[in-house]
C-alpha positions in Angstrom: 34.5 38.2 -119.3 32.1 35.6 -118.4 33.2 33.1 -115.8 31.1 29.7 -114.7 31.2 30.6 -111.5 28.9 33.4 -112.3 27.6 31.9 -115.1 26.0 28.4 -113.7 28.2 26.8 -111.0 25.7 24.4 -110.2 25.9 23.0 -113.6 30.0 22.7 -113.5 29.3 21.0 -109.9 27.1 18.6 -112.4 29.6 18.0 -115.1 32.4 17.2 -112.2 30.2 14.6 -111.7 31.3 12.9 -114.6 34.7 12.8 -113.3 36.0 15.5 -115.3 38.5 18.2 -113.5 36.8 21.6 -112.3 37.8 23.6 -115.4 37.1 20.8 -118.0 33.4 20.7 -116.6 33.4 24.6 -117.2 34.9 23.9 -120.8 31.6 21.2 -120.7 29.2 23.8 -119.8 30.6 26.0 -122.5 30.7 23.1 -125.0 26.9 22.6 -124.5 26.2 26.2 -124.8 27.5 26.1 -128.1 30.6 28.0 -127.7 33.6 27.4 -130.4 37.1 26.7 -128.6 38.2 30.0 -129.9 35.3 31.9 -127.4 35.4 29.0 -124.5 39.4 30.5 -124.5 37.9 34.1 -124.7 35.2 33.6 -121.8 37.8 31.7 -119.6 41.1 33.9 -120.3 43.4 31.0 -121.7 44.6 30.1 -125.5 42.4 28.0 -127.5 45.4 25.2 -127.9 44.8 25.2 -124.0 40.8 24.7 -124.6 41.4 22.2 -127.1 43.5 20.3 -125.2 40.2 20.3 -122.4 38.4 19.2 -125.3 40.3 16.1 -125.7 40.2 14.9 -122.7 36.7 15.6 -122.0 36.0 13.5 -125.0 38.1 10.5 -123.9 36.9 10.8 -120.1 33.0 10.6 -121.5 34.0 8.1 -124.1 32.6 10.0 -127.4 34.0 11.1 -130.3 32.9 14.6 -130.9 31.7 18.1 -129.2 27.8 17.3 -130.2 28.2 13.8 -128.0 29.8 15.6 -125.2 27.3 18.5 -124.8 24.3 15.9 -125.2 26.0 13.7 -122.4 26.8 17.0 -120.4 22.9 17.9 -121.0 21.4 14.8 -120.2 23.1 14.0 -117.2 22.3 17.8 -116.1 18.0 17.0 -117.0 18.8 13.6 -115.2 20.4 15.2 -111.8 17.7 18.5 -112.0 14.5 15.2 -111.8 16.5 13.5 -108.7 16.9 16.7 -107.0 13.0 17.6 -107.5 11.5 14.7 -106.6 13.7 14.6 -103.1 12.6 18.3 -102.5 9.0 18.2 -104.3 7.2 16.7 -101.8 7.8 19.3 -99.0 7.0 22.1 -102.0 3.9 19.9 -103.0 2.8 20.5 -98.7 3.7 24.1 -98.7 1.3 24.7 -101.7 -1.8 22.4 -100.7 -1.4 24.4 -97.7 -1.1 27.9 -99.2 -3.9 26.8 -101.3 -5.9 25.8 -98.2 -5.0 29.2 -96.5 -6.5 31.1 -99.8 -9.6 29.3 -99.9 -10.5 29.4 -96.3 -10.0 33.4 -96.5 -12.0 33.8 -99.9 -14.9 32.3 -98.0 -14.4 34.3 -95.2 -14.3 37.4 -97.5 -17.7 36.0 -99.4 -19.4 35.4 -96.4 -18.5 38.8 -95.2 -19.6 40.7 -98.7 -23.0 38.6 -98.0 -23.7 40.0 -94.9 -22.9 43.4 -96.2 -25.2 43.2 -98.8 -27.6 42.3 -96.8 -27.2 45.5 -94.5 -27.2 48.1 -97.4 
């Protein structure tokens, strides 16, 4: 059995988001993986009347009118959360790699200016 919690909890933490319960934003996460109600019941351990009724009112809660609308919603809004979430943290990434970067650059010289006087000796 598969399990969101296992599978991508971050992305149920997303889908809660849209005010849906903890298990309808697991249902969601199924949804936009492409599962059928029948293996959204199998992968979470409950009947698929049970899943359908998650279904329904994921639909109503997002306001569409189908499982296609519901798992572009549920993707978008998990592209739109992943682009806030980079640009808080990309800038202290972007000044840990300028800095690696300066680290590796300062050491290749060293290493060529080593090689040179090497050369120079043999």
């Amino acid at each position: 059995m598969h399990s969101a919690s296992v599978c991508d909890q971050s992305s149920v933490e997303v889908f809660a988001a849209l005010k849906l319960t903890p298990r309808e934003a697991e249902v969601l996460l199924w949804i936009s993986r492409g599962k059928s109600n029948h293996e959204i019941g199998v992968i979470l351990g409950t009947k698929t009347g049970t899943i359908c009724k998650h279904v329904e009112h994921i639909l109503g809660k997002l306001n569409v009118e189908n499982r296609a609308s519901a798992a572009v919603m549920a993707l978008e809004t998990s592209r739109a959360v992943a682009e806030r979430s980079e640009k808080r943290s990309g800038k202290p990434w972007a000044a840990v790699a300028g800095l690696i970067a300066t680290q590796v650059g300062e050491l290749w010289l060293a290493g060529s200016e080593i090689f040179d006087a090497l050369s120079l000796v043999a």
